[in-house]
DSSP file (Angstrom, degrees, kcal/mol; ACC not computed):
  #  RESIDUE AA STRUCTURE BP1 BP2  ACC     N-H-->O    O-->H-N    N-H-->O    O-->H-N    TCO  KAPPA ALPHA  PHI   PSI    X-CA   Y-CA   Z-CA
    1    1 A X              0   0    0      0, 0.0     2,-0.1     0, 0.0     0, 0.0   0.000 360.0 360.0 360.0 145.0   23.0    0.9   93.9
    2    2 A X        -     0   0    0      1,-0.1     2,-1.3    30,-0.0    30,-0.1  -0.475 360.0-119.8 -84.1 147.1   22.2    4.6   95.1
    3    3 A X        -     0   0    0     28,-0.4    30,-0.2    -2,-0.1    28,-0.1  -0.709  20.0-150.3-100.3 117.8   24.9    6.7   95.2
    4    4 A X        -     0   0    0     -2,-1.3     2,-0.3    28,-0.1    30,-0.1  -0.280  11.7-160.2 -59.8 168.2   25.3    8.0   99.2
    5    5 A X        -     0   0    0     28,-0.4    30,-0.9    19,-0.0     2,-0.9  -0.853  24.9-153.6-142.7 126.3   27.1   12.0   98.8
    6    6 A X  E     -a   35   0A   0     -2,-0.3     2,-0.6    28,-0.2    30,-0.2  -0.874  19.9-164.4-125.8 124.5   28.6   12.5  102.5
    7    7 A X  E     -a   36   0A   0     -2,-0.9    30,-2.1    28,-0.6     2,-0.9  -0.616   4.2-162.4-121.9 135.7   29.4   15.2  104.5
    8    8 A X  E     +a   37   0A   0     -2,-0.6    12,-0.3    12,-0.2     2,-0.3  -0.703  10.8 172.5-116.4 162.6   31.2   15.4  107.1
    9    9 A X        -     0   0    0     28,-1.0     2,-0.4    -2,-0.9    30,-0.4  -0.989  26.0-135.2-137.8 146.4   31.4   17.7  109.5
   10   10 A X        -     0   0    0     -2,-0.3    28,-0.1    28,-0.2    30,-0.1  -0.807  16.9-170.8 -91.1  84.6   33.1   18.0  112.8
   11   11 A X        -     0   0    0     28,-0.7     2,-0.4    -2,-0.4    30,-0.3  -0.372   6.5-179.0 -83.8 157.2   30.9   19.4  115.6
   12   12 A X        -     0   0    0     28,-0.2     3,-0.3    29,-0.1     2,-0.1  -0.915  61.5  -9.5-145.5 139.5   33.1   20.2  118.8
   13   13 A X  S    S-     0   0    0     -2,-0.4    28,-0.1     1,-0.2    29,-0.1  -0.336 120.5 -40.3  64.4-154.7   31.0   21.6  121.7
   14   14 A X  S    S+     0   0    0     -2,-0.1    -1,-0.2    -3,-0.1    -3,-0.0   0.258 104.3 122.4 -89.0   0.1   27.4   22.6  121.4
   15   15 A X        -     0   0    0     -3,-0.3     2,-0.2     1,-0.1    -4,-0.1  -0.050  65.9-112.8 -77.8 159.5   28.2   24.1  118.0
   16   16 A X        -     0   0    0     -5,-0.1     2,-0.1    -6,-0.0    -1,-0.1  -0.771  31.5-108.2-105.1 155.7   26.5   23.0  114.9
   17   17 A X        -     0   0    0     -2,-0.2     2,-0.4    -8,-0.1    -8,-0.1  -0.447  21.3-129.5 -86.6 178.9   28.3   21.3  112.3
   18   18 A X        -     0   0    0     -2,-0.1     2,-0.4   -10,-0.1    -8,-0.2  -0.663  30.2-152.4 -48.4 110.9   29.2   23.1  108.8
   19   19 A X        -     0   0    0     -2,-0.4     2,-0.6   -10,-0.1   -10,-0.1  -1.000   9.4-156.9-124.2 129.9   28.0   20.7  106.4
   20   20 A X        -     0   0    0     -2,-0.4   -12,-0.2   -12,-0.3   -14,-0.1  -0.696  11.7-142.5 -35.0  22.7   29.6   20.7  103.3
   21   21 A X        -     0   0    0     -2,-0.6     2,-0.3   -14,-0.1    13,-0.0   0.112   5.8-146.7 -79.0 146.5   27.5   19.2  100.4
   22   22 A X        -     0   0    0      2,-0.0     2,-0.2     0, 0.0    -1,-0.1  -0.958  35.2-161.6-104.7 122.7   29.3   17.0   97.7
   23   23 A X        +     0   0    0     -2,-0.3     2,-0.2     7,-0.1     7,-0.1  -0.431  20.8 170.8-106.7 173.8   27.5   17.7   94.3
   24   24 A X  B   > +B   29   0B   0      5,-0.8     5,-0.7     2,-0.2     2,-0.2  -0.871  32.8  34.5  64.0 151.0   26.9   16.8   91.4
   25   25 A X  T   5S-     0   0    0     -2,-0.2     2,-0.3     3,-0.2     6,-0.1  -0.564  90.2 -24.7  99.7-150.3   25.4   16.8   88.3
   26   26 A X  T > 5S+     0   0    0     -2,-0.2     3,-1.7     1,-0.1    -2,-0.2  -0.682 136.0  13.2-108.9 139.3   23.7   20.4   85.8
   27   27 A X  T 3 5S-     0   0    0      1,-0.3    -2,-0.1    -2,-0.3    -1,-0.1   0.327 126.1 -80.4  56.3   5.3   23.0   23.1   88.2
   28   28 A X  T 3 5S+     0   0    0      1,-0.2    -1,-0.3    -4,-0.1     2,-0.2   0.967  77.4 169.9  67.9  58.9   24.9   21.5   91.2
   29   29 A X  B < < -B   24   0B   0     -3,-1.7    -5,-0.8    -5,-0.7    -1,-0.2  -0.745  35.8-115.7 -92.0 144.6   21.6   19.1   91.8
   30   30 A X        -     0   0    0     -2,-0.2    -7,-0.1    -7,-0.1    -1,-0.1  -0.384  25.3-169.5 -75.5 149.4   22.1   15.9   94.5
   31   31 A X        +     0   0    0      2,-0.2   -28,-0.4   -28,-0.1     2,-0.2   0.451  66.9  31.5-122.6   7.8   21.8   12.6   92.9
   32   32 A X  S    S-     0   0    0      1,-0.1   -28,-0.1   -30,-0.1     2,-0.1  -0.711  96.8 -77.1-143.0-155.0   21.8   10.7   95.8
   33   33 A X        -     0   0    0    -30,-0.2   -28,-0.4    -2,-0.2     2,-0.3  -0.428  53.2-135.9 -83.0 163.4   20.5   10.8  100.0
   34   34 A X        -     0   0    0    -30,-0.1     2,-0.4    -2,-0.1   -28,-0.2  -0.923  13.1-153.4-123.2 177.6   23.2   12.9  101.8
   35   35 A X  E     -a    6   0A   0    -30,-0.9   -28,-0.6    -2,-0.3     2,-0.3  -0.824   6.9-143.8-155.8 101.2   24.4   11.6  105.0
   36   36 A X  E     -a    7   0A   0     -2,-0.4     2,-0.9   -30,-0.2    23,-0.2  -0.618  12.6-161.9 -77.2 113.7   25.8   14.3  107.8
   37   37 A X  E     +a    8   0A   0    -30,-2.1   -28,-1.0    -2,-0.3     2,-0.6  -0.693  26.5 140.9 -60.7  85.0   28.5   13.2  109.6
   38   38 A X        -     0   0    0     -2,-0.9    15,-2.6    15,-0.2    18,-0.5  -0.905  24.3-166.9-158.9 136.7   29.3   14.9  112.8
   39   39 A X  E     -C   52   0C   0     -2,-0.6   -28,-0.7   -30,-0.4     2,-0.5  -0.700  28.0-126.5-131.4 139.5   30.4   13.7  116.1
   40   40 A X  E     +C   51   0C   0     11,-2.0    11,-1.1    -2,-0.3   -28,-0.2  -0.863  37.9 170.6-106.2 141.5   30.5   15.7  119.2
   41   41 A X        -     0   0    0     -2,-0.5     3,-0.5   -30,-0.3     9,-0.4   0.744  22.4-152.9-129.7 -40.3   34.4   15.1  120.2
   42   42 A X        -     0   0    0      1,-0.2     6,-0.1   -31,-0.1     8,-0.1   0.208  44.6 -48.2  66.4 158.4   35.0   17.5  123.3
   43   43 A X  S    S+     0   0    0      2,-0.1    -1,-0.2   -31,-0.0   -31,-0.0   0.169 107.1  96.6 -22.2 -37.3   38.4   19.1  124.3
   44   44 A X        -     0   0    0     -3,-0.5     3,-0.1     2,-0.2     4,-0.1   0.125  61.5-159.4 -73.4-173.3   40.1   16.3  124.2
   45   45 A X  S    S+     0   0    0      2,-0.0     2,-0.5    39,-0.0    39,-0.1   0.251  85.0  70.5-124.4  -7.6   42.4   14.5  121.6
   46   46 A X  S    S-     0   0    0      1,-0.0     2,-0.8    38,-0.0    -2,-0.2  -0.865 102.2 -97.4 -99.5 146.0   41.8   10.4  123.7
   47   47 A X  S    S+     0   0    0     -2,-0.5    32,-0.1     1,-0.2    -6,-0.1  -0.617  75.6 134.6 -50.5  92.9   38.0    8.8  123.3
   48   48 A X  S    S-     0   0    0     -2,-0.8    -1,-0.2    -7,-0.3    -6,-0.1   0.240  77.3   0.0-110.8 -78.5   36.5   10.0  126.6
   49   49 A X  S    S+     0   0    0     -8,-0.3    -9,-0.1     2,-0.0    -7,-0.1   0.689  85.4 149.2 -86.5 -11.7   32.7   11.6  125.6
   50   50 A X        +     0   0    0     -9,-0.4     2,-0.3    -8,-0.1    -9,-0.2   0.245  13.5 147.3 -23.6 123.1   32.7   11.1  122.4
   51   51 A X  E     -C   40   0C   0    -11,-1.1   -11,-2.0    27,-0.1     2,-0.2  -1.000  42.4-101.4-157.7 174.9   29.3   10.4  120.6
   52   52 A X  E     -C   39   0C   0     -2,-0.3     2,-0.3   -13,-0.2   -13,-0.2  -0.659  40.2-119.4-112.5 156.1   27.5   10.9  117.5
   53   53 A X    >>  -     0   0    0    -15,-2.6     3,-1.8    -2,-0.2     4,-0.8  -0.558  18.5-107.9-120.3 169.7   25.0   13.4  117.1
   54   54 A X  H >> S+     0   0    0     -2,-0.3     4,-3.1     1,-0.2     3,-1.4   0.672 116.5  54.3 -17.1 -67.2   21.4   13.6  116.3
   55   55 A X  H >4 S+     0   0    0      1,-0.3     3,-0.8     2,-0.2     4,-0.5   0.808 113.5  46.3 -28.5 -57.6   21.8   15.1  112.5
   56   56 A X  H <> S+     0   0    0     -3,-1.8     4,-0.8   -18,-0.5    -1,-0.3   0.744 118.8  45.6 -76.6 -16.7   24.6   11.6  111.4
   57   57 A X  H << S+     0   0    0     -3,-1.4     4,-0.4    -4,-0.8    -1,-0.3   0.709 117.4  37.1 -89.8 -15.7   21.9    9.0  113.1
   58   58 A X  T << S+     0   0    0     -4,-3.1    -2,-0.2    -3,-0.8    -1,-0.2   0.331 116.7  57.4-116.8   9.6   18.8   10.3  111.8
   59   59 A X  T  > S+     0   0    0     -4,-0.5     4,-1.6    -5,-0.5    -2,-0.2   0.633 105.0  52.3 -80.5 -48.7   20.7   10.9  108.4
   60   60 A X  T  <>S+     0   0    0     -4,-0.8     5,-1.3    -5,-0.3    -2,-0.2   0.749 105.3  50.0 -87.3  -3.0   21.5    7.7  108.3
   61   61 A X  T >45S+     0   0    0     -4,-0.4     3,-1.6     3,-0.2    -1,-0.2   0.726 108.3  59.4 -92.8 -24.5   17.7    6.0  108.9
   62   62 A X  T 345S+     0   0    0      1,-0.2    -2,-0.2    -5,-0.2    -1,-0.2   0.880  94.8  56.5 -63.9 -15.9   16.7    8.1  106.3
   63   63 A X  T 3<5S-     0   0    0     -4,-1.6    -1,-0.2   -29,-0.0    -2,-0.2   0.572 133.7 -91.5 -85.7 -21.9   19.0    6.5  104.4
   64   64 A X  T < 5S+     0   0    0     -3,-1.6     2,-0.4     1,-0.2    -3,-0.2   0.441  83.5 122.1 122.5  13.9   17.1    3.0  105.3
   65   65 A X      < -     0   0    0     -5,-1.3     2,-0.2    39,-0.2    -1,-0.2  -0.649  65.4-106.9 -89.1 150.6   18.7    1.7  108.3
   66   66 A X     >  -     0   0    0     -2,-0.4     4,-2.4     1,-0.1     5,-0.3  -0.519  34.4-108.8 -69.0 139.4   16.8    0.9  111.6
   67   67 A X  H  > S+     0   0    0      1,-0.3     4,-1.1    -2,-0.2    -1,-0.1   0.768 122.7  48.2 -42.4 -40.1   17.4    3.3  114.5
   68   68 A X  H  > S+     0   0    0      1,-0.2     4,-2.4     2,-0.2    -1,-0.3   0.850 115.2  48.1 -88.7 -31.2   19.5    0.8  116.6
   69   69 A X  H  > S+     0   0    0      2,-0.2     4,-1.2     1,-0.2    -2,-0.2   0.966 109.3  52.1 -44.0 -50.9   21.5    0.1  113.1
   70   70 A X  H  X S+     0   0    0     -4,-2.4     4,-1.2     1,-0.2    -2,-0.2   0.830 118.3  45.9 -67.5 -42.6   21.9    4.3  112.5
   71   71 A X  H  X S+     0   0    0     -4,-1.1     4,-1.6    -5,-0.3    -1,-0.2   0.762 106.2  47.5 -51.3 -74.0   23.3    4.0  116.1
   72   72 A X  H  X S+     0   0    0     -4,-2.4     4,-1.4     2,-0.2    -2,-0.2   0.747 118.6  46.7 -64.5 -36.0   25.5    1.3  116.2
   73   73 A X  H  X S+     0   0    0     -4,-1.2     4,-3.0     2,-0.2     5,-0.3   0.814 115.2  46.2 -50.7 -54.8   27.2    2.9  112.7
   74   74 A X  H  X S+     0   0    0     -4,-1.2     4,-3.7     2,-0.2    -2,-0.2   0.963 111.7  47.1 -75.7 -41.2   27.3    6.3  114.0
   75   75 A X  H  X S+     0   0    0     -4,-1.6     4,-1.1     1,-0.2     5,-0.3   0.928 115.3  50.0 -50.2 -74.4   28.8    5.2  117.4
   76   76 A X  H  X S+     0   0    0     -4,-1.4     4,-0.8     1,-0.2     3,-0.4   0.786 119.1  36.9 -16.9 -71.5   31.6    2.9  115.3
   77   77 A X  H >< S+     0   0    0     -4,-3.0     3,-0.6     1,-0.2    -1,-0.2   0.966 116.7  51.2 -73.6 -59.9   32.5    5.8  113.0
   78   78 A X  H 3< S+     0   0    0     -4,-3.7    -2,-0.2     1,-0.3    -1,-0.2   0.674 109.2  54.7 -63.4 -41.3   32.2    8.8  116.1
   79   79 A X  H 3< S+     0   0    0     -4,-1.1    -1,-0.3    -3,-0.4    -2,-0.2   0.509  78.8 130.0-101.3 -27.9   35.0    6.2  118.9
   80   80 A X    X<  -     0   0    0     -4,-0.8     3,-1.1    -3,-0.6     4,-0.4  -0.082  47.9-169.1  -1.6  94.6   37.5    6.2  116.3
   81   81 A X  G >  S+     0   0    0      1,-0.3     3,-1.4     2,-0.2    -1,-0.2   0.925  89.1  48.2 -82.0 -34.7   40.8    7.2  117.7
   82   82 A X  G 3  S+     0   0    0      1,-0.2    -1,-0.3    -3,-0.1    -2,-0.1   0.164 104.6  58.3 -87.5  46.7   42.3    7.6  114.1
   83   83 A X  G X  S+     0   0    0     -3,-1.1     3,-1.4    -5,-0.1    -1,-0.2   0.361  75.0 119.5-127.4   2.3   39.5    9.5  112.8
   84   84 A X  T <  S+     0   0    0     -3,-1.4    -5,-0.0    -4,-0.4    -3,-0.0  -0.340  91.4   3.8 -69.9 137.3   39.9   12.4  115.4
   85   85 A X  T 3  S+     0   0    0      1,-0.1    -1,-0.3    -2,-0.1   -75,-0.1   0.828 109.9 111.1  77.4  14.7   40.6   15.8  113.6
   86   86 A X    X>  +     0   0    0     -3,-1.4     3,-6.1     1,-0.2     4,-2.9  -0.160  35.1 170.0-149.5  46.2   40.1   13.9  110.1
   87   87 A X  H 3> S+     0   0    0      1,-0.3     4,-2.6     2,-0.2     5,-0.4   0.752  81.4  57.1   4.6 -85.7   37.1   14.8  108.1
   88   88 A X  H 34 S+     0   0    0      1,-0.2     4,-0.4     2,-0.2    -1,-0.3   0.577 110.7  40.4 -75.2   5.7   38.1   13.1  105.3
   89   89 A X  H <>>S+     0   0    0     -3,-6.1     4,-3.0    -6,-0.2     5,-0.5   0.561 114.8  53.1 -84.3 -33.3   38.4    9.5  107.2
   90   90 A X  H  X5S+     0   0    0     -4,-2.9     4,-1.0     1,-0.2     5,-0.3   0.993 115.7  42.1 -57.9 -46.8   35.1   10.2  109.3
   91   91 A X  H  X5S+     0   0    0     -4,-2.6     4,-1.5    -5,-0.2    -1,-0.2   0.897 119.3  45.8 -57.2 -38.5   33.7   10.8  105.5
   92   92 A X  H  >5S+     0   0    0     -5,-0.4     4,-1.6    -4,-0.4    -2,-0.2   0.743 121.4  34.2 -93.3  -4.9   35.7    7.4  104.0
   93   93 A X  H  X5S+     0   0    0     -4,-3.0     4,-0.9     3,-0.2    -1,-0.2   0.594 110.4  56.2-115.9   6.4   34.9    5.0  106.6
   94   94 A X  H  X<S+     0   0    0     -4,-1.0     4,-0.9    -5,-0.5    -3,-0.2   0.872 117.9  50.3 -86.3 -80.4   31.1    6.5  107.3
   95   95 A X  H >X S+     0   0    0     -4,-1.5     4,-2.3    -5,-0.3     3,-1.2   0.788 115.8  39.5  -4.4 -86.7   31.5    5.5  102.9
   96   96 A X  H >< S+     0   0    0     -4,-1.6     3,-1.7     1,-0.2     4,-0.5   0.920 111.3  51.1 -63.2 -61.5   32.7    2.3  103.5
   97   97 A X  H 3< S+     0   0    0     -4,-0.9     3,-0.4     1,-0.2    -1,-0.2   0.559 111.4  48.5   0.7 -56.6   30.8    1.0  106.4
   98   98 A X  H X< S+     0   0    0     -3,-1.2     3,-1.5    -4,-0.9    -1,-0.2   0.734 110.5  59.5-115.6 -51.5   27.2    1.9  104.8
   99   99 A X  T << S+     0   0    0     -4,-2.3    -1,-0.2    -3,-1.7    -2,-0.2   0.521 120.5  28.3 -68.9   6.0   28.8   -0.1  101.2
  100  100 A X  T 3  S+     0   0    0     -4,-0.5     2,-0.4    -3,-0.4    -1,-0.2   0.344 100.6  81.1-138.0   2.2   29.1   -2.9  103.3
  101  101 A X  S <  S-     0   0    0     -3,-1.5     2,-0.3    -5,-0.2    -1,-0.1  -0.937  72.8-133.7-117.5 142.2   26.7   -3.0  105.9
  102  102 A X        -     0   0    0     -2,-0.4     2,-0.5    -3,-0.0    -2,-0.1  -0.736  18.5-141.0-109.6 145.4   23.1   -4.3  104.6
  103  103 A X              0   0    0     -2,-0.3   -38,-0.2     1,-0.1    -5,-0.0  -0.914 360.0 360.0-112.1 138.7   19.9   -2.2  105.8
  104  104 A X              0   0    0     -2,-0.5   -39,-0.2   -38,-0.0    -1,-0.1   0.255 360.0 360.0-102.2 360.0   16.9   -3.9  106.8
């Protein structure tokens, strides 16, 4: 199994996210796809606009999934009321999801 590396980022507003890379390896070389996490969230702290943006859906067909798959994932992760504010869930259930989920 490839090992996914995930970074999440939190975009709020128009901004672009801060991605993070998780490394590995001699010379701090990837060993796997990385896969950007980052959600446009807006002002609020309740699920009103929320959606996920371009970078974590097209991260995640490169990763092998089908567009309406990358989509459906990103959407799932992004409508999360306990993952607002919380990097490191948007990063451990973006994880699990993707270990569980089969791409065609």
């Amino acid at each position: 199994m490839k090992r996914l590396l995930l970074s999440a980022a939190l975009a709020v507003g128009a901004g672009a996210p801060a991605v993070a890379h998780d490394v590995s390896g001699a010379h701090g070389a990837h060993t796997g796809p990385v896969v950007v996490v980052s959600c446009y969230r807006g002002p609020w702290a309740q699920i009103i606009w929320d959606h996920p943006q371009a970078p974590f859906v097209d991260s995640l067909v490169n990763i092998g999934y089908s567009f309406s798959q990358a989509t459906a994932i990103a959407e799932r992760v992004c409508r999360d009321q306990t993952l607002v504010g919380n990097p490191d869930g948007l990063k451990a259930v973006t994880r699990e999801i993707i270990a569980t989920s089969p791409r065609y």
